[in-house]
SETORGU-313548 format. One record per residue (C-alpha): residue in three letters; x, y, z. Coordinates in steps of 0.05 Angstrom, whole numbers, plus 32768, in hexadecimal, padded with zeros to 4 digits. Layout:
residues N
ALAXYZ
...
This chain:
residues 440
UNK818B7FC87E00
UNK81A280057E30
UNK81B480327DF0
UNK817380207DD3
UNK8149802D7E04
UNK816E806E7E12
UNK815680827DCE
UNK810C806B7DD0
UNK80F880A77DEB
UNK810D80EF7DC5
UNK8132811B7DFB
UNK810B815B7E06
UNK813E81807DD1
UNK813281497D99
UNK812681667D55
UNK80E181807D47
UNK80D581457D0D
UNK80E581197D41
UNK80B6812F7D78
UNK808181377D3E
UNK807E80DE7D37
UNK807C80D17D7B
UNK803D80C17DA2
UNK801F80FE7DBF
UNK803580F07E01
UNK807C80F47DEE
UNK806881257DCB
UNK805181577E00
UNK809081407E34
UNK80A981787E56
UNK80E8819F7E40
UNK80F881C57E78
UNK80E981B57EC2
UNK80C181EB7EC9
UNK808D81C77E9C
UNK808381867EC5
UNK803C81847EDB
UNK802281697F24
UNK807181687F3E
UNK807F81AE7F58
UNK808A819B7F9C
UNK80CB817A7F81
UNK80D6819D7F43
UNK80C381E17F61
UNK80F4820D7F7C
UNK80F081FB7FBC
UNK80E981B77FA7
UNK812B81827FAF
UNK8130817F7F66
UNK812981C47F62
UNK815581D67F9D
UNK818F81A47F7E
UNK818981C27F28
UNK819282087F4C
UNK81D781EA7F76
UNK81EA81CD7F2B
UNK81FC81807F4A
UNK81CD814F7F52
UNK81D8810F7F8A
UNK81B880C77F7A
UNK816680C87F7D
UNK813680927F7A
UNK80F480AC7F56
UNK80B780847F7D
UNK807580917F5E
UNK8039807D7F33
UNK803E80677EE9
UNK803680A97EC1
UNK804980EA7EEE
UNK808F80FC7ECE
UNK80C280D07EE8
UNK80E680C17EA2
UNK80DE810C7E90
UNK80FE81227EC9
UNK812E80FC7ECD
UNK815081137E80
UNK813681607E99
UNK816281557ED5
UNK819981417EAA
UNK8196817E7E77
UNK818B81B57EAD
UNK81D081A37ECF
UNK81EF818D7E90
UNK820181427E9E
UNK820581087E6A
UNK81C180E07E67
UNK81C980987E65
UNK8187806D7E6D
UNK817B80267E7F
UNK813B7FFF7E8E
UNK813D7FC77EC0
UNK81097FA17E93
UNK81307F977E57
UNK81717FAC7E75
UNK81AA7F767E95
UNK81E77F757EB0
UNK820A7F807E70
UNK81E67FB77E62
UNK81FB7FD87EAE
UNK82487FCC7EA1
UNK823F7FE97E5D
UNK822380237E7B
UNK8251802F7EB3
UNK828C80287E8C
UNK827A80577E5C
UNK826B808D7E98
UNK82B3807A7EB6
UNK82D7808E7E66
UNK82A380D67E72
UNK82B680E07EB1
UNK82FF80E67EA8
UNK82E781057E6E
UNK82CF81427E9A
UNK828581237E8D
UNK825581117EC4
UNK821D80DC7EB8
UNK81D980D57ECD
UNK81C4808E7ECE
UNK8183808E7EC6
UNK8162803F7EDB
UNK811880377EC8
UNK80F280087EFA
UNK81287FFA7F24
UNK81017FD37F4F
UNK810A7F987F1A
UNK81517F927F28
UNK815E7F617F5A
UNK81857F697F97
UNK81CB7F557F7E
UNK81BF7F817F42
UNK81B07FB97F6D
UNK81EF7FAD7F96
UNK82187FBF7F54
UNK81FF80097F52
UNK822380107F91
UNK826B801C7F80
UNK8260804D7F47
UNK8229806F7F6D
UNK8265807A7FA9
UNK829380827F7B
UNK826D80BB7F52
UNK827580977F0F
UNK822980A77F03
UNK81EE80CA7F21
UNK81BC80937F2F
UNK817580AC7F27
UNK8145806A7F2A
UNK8103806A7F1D
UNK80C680377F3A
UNK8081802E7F49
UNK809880037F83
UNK809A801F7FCC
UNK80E180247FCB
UNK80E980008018
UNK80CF7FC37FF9
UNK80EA7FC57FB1
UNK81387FDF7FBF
UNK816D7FCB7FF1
UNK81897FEF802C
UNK81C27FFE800B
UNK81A5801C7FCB
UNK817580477FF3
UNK81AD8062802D
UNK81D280807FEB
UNK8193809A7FBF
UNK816480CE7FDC
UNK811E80B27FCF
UNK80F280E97FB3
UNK80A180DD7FAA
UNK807D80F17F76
UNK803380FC7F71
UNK7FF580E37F48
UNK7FE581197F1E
UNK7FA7813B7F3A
UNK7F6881547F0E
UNK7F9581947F07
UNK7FCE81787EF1
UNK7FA581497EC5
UNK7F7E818C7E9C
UNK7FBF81A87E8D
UNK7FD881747E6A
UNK7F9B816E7E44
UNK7F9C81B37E37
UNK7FDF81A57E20
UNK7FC9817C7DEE
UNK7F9081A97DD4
UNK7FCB81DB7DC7
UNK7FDF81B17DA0
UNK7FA881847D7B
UNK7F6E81A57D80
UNK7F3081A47DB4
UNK7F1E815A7DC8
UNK7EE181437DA8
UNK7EC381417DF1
UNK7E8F81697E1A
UNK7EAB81847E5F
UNK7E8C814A7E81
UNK7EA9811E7E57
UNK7EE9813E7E60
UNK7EE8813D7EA7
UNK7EDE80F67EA3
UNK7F1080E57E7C
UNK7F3E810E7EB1
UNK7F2880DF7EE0
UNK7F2D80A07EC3
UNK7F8080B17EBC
UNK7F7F80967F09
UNK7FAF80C57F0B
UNK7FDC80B27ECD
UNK7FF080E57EA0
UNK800880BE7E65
UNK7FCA80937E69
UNK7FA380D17E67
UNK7FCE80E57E28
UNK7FC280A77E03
UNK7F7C80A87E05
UNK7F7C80EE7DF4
UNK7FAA80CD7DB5
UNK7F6F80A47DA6
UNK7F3C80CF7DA9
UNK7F5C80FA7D73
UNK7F7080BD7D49
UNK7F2180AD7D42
UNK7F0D80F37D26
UNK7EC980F17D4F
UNK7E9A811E7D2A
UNK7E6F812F7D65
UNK7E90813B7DB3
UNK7E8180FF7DE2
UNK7E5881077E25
UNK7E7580DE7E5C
UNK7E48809D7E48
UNK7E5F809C7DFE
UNK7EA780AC7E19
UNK7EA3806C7E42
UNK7E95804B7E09
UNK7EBE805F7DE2
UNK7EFF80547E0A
UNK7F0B80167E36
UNK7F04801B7E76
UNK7F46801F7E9F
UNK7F547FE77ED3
UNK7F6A80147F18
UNK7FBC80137F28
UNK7FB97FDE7F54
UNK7FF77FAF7F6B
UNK7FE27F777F91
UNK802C7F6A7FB2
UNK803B7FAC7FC3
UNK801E7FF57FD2
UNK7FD97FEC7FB7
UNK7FCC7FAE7FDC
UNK7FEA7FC88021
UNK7FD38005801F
UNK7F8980008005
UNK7F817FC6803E
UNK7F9D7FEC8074
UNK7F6E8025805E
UNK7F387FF3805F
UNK7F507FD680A6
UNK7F4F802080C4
UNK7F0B803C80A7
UNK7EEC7FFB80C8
UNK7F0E800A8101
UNK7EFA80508101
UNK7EAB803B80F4
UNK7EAB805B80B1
UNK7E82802B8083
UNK7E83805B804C
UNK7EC7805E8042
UNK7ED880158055
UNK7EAA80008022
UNK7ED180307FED
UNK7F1680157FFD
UNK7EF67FCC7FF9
UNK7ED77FDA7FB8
UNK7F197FFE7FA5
UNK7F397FB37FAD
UNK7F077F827F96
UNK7F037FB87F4E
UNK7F497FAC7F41
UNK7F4F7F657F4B
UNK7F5E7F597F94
UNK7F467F107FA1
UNK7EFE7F107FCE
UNK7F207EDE7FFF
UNK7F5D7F0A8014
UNK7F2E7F428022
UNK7EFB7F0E804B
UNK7F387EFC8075
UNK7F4C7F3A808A
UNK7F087F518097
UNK7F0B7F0780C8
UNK7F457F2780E5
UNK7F297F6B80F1
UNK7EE47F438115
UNK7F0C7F27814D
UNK7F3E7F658154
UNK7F1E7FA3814C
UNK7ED67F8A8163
UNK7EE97F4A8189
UNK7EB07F4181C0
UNK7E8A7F8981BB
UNK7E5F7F638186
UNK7E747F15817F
UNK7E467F0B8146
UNK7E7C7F3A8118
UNK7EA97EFA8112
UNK7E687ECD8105
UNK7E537F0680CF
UNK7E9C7EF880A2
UNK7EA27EB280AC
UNK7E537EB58090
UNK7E727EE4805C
UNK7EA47EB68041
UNK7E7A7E7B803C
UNK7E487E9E8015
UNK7E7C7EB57FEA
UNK7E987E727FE2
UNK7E557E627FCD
UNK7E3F7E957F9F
UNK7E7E7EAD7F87
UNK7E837EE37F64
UNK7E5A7F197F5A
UNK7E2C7F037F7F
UNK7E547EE77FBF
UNK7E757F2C7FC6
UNK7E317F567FDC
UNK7E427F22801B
UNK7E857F3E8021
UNK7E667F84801D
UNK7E3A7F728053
UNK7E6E7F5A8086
UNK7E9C7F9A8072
UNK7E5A7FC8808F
UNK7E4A7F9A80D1
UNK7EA17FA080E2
UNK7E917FF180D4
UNK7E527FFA80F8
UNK7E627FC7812B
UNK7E787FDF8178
UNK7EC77FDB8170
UNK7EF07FB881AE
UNK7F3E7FA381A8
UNK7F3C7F8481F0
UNK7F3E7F4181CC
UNK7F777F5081AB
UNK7FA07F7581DC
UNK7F8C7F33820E
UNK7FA67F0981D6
UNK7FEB7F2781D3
UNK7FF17F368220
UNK7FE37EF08236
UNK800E7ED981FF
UNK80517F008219
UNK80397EE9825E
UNK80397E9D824C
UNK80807EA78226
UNK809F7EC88261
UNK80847EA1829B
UNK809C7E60827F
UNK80797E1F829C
UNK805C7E3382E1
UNK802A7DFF82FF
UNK7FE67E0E8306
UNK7FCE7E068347
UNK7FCD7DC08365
UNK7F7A7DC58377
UNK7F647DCD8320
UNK7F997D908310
UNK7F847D5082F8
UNK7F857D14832B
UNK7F817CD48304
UNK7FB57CB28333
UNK7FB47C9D837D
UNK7FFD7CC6837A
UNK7FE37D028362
UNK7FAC7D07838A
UNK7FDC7CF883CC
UNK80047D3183B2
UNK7FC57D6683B9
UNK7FB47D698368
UNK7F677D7B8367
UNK7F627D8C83B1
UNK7F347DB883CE
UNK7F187DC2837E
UNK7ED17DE78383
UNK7EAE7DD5834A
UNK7E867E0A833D
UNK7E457DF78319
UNK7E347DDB836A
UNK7E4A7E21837C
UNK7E187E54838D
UNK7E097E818351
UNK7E2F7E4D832B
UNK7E727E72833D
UNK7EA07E5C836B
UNK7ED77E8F836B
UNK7F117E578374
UNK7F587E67835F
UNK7F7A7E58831C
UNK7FB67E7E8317
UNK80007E5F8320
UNK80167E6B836D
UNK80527E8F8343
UNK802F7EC38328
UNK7FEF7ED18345
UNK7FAB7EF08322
UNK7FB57F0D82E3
UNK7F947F4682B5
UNK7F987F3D826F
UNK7F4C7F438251
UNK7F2A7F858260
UNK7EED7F91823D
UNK7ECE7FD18231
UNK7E977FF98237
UNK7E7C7FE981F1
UNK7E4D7FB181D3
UNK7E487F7881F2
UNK7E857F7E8221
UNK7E637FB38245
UNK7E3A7F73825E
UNK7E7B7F4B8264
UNK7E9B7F7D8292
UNK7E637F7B82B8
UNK7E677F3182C2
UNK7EB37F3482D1
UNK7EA37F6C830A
UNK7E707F3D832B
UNK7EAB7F028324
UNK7EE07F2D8344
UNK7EAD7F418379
UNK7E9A7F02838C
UNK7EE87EEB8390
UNK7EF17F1E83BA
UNK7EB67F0783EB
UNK7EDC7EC583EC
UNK7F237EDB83FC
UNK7F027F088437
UNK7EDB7ED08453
């Protein structure tokens, strides 16, 4: 499976007539660095890639980036421009038979004078133990390792893997990037049947994905379309593309943390983009609806206590409508968390008192707010002296309730925003009054 995969796709010096029956993507790969699109900040030559063709050695690299940006190409450019043996695998159709095979045969070329570059396409799919047996011939300098994923390589590889491979990002390819490679294509088919604004939509439906772009470029050839296509007949034409999305790793963590911190920073225009951004590619209504729970008690917490009323609301009348309908409610709680006054003295009195009842163990309250049920523990002073304070002037009494141990604590401070501008206020007049009645 290794060899054949290794020759699915023609190098960048396969014969012409080879080339020529490919699909247009392969097609138009590069053949020289020089001619990768959207990458120069590594390809460049004060890129890593660039800085380590120029030294003539390459050391082990894992390729992290989205689907269609050059990873594969790069990969057999890298091996060509310093003259090492290419030798592909794919972790999807690839097993451990396939790895021995393949560093057995770079052992015979390396006593052979030969280096290899291994090249391992999604990595990420080998599992952990797999991943451990790249390790000796990696140290060992059997082969080059150059892996590529879509996976955020902390979460997809192990420690060990990563410490020896130098992780290098690559980039969606931007509307730039995106032209050329049509305009690469119009070299050499022919204009698109497309108006400009057709054309720049169909840039931006790529999401960023070159070879995506290139295959519906493919089509659009294929169907000989007599007349170019405005951006309406374009969308009909092509299906529309789901957005890269992967619900267990980067696109879920970082599309809810974007959403977490434009709520946080009041911007409802953006929050509702990232939110829409989920719910578009598939992200299930209730995940978002508990996180925006999450956000009501600790990014807004008392300055407005109807936020957390507002979800809960939200995900009822979801679970009631479903969806579409149910989701204009999520909308709706996304723009009262943005708009709302924002407080985390909830939170940060949540984890403070927290440490404080881990690290002061089982202190007694004070003997006047225990229970008396018994003759005993009343003779031993439990409720004595208790001031019950709705017969207390103002209804406030100003009795203690701390442990002898450890005295009055601060761990809720509201502040100055919402309604815990009028809790503060409250809490002032308490303290004052305690005061009064330690004086007197």
């Amino acid at each position: 499976m290794a060899d054949l995969f290794a020759d699915d796709i023609p190098p960048p010096h396969a014969p012409d007539a080879v080339r020529e029956n490919a699909p247009l993507a392969d097609r138009l790969r590069p053949r020289t660095l020089a001619d990768v699109v959207g990458q120069e900040h590594l390809t460049g030559p004060e890129g890593a890639i660039g800085r380590m063709v120029a030294a003539g050695r390459l050391s082990s690299m894992i390729l992290w980036g989205p689907p269609g940006t050059g990873k594969t190409s790069i990969a057999r450019l890298l091996a060509d421009a310093v003259g090492m043996r290419f030798h592909a695998v794919s972790a999807v159709f690839s097993g451990v038979a396939d790895l021995k095979k393949a560093f057995a045969e770079a052992d015979v070329a390396a006593k052979a004078g030969q280096r290899t570059l291994l090249f391992v396409d999604e990595i990420h799919r080998f599992n952990r133990a797999q991943q451990d047996g790249f390790l000796p011939f990696v140290e060992r300098g059997t082969v080059t390792l150059v892996g590529a994923t879509t996976e955020n390589p902390s979460f997809a590889l192990n420690a060990a893997l990563l410490s020896r491979a130098q992780v290098l990002i690559l980039h969606r390819l931007d509307a730039a990037a995106l032209s050329a490679l049509l305009a690469k294509a119009e070299d050499l088919e022919g204009p698109l049947p497309l108006t400009p604004d057709a054309r720049e939509a169909l840039v931006a439906s790529a999401d960023g994905d070159g070879r995506f772009l290139l295959n519906q470029a493919e089509t659009l050839y294929a169907a000989r379309i007599p007349e170019p296509l405005d951006p309406a007949g374009l969308g009909q034409f092509l299906q529309r593309r789901v957005a890269v999305y992967d619900k267990d790793r980067d696109g879920h963590y970082n599309l809810i943390s974007a959403l977490h911190k434009s709520l946080r920073g009041s911007d409802p225009q953006a929050a509702l983009y990232y939110m829409a951004r989920m719910l578009t590619a598939g992200e299930e209504p209730l995940y978002v609806l508990r996180r925006l729970v999450r956000f009501a008690s600790e990014d807004v917490g008392l300055a407005d206590p109807q936020a957390l009323v507002q979800c809960l609301a939200a995900k009822d009348a979801y679970e009631f409508l479903g969806s579409p309908e149910g989701e204009l409610a999520i909308v709706q709680a996304c723009l009262y968390l943005a708009t709302a006054p924002k407080s985390n003295a909830a939170y940060a009195a949540f984890k403070s008192s927290f440490k404080a009842a881990r690290e002061t163990g089982s202190l007694s309250p004070p003997a006047n707010i225990l229970n008396a049920p018994t003759k005993l523990m009343k003779d031993i002073g439990y409720g004595k002296d208790y001031a019950y304070d709705h017969d207390a002037p103002d209804g406030f009494s100003g009795d203690n309730y701390w442990p002898d141990e450890l005295g009055p604590q601060v761990y809720y401070d509201p502040v100055e925003r919402g309604f815990e501008r009028d809790i503060k206020k409250r809490l002032e007049w308490w303290d004052k009054k305690r005061a009064e009645r330690r004086e007197s």
